[in-house]
C-alpha positions as CSV (number, residue, x, y, z in Angstrom):
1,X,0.0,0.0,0.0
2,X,1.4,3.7,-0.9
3,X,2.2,6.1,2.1
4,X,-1.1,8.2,2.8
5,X,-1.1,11.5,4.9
6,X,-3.3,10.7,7.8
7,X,-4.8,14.6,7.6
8,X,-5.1,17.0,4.9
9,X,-2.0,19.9,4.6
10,X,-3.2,23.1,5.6
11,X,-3.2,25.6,3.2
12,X,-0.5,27.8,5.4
13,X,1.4,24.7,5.5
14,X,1.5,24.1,1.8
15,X,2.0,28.1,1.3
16,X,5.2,28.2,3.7
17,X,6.8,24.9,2.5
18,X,6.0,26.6,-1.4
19,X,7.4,29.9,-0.6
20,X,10.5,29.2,-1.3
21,X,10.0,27.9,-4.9
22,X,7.8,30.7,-5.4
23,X,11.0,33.2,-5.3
24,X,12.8,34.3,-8.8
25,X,15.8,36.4,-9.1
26,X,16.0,38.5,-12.7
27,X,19.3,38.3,-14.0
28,X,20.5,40.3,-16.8
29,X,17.7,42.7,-16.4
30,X,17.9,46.3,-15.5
31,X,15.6,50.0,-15.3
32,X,16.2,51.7,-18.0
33,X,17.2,55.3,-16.9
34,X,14.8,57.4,-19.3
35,X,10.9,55.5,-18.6
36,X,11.6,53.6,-15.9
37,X,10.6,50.4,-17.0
38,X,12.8,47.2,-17.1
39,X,14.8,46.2,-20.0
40,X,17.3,43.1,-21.0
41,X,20.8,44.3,-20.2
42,X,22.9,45.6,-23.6
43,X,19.8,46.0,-25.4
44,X,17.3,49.0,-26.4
45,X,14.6,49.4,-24.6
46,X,11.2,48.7,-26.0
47,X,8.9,51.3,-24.1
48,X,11.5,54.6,-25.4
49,X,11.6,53.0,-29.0
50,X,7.9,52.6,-29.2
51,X,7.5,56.2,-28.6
């Protein structure tokens, strides 16, 4: 027979044991100085060039 929780996780305990997958780090992504918005490192940014 599989292994079978005896009780249901709580939702606070599925939140907090999640949290930490839930976290995402930009990398190679900066403001751009003019708008404000962010834009790929090395590379124009779209909002300013739309303009």
């Amino acid at each position: 027979m599989p292994a079978v929780p005896k009780k249901r996780a709580s939702h606070a305990r599925t939140a907090r044991r999640n949290k930490a997958n839930s976290r995402v780090e930009l990398t190679g992504v900066t403001v751009c100085q003019k708008c404000g918005h962010l834009k790929r490192n090395h590379a124009k940014c779209i909002h300013c060039n739309a303009k």
